[in-house]
SETIVEX-18492 format. One line per 8 residues: their letters; for each residue x, z, y of C-alpha. Coordinates in nm, 2 decimals. Layout:
BEGIN
a> X/Z/Y | ...;
END
This chain:
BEGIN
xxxxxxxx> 22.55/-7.46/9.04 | 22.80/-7.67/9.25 | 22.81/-7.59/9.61 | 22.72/-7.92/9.81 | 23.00/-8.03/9.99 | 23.17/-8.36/10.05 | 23.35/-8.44/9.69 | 23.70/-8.52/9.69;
xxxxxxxx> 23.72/-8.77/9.47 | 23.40/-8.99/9.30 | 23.55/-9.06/8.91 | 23.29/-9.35/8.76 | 23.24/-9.41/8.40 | 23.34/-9.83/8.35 | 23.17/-9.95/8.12 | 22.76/-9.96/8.14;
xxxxxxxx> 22.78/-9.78/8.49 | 23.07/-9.99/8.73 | 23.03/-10.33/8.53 | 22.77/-10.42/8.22 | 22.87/-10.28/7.89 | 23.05/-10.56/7.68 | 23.16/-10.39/7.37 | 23.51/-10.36/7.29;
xxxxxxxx> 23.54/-10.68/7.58 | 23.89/-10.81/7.66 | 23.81/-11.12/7.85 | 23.80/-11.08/8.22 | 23.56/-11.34/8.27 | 23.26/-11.13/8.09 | 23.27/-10.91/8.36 | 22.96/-10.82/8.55;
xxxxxxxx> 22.89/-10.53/8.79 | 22.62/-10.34/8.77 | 22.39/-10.37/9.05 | 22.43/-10.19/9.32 | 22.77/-10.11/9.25 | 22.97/-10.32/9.51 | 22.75/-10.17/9.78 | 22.82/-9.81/9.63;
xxxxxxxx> 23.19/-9.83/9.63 | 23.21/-10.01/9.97 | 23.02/-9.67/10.07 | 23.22/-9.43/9.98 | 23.56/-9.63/10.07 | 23.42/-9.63/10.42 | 23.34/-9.22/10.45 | 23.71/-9.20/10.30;
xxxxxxxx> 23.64/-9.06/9.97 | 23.88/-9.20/9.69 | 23.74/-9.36/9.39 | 23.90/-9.35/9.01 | 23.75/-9.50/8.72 | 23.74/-9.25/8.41 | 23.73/-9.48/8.09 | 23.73/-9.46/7.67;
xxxxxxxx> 23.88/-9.80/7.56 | 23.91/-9.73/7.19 | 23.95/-10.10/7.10 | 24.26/-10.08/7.20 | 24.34/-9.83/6.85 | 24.12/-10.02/6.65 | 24.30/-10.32/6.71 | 23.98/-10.51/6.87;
xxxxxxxx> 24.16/-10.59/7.18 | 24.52/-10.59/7.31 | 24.64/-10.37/7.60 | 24.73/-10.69/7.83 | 24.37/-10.82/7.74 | 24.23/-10.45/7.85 | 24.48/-10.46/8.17 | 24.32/-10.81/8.23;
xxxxxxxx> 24.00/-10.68/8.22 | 24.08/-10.43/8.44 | 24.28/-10.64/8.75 | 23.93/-10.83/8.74 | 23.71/-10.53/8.78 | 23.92/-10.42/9.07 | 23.90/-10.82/9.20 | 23.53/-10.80/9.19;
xxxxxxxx> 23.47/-10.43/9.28 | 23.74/-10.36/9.51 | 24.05/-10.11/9.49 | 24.02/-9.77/9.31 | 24.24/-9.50/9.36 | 24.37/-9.40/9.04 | 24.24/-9.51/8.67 | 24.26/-9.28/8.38;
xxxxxxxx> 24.20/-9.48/8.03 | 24.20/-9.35/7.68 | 24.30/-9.59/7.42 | 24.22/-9.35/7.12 | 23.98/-9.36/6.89 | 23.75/-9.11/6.80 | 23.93/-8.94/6.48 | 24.28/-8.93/6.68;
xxxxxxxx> 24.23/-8.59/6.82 | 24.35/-8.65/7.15 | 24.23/-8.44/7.46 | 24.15/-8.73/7.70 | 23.89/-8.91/7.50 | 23.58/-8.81/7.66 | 23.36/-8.59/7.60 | 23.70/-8.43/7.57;
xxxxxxxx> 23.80/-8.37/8.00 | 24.18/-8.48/8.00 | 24.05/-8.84/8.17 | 23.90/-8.59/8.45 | 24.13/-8.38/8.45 | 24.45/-8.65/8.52 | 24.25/-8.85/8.77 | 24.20/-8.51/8.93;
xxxxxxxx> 24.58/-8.48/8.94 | 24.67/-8.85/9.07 | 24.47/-8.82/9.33 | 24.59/-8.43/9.42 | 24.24/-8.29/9.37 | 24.06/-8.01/9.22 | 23.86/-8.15/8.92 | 23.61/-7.90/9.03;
xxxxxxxx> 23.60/-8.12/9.38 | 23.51/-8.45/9.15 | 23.22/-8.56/9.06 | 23.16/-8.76/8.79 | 22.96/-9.11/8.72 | 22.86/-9.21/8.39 | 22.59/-9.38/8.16 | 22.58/-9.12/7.82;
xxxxxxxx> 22.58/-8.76/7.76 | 22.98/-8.77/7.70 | 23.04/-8.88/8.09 | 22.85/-8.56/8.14 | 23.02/-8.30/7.89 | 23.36/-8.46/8.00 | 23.23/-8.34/8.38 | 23.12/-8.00/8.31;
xxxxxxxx> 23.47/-7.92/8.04 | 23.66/-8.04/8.31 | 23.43/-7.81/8.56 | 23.30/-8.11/8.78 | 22.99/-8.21/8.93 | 22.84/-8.47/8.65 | 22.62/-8.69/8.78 | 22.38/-8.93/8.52;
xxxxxxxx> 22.30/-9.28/8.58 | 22.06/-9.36/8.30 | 22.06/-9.75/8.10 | 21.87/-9.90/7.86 | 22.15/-9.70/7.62 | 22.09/-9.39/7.74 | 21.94/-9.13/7.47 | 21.65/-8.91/7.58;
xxxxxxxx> 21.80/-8.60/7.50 | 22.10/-8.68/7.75 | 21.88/-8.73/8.01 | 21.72/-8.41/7.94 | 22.10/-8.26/7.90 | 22.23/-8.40/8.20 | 22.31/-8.14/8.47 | 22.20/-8.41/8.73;
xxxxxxxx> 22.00/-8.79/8.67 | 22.06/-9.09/8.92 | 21.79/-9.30/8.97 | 22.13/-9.61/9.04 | 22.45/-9.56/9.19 | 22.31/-9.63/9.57 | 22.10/-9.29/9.47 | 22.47/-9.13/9.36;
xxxxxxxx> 22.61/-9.22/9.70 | 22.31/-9.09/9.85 | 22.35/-8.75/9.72 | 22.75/-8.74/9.75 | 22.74/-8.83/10.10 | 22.41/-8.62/10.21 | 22.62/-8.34/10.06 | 22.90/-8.38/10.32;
xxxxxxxx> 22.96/-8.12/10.53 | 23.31/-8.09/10.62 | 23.60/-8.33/10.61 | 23.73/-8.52/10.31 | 24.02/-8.31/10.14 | 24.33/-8.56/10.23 | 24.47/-8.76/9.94 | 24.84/-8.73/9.97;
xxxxxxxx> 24.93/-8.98/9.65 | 25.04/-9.29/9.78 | 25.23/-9.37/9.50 | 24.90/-9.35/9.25 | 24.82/-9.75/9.33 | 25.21/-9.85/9.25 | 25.15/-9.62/8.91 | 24.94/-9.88/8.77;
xxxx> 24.68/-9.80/8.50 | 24.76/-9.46/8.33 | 24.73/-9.44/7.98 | 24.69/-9.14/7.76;
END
């Protein structure tokens, strides 16, 4: 059980929970936020609580889209959803044994570290059971947002369910208690995206 406090960061899952799932996408212009999601992030920015984006982008290794065509994708995520704080992207695939793919938690963990967090001050937004298993390896606060995609039995898994991400701020922000942990990482925005 997670003691409810202020988090110090909020790590969102990209695709199907910040902008519309488009498979393996690497045009920028076939990006759509999810609703809500403008309003969300614009909340937290405001209480001062940093935001990352936590993201498997496998097709980049199976050779479905480019890294500038991913980076693209990315600059217009952050033109139509505003700045994040750090982004943590796995280009792997699933058979290359890395330990950032999630449900692996090295994406959770490094955002944790940009930002110069405890992962077990993060909480973590996503769409699918591996957002959540990412969360609780990485021993943060996993919080589900359930789509059309979602399975059942994640939904019954999931340490926490979202009804949308207005509900997620809700919850993060009724939590708050005491003062945001400062972020002391300047640098994180000039590090561009960080690749694993």
């Amino acid at each position: 059980m997670f003691e409810r406090r202020r988090p110090g960061a909020v790590l969102f899952d990209r695709d199907g929970t910040l902008i519309r799932d488009v498979p393996y996408n690497g045009d920028p212009r076939r990006v759509e936020p999810m609703p809500g999601a403008v309003e969300a992030l614009g909340r937290l920015r405001r209480a001062d609580v940093p935001v990352a984006v936590v993201t498997n982008q496998s097709g980049v290794a199976k050779g479905l889209l480019t890294p500038d065509e991913m980076d693209q994708v990315n600059a217009r995520v952050e033109e139509l959803l505003g700045p994040f704080d750090a982004w943590a992207i796995c280009v792997h695939d699933e058979g290359d044994g890395c330990t950032c793919r999630k449900p692996a938690p090295g994406l959770v963990i490094r955002a944790a570290a940009v930002l110069d967090v405890s992962p077990r001050e993060c909480v973590v937004v996503g769409d699918i059971g591996r957002d959540m298993e990412a969360a609780r390896a990485a021993g943060a606060r996993g919080i589900l947002v359930p789509t059309a995609v979602t399975l059942p039995e994640e939904i019954d898994q999931a340490p926490e369910v979202a009804g949308d991400l207005a509900d997620v701020v809700d919850r993060v922000l009724s939590d708050a208690e005491g003062p945001v942990p400062a972020v002391s990482a300047p640098w994180a925005r000039a590090m561009g995206w960080s690749r694993w």
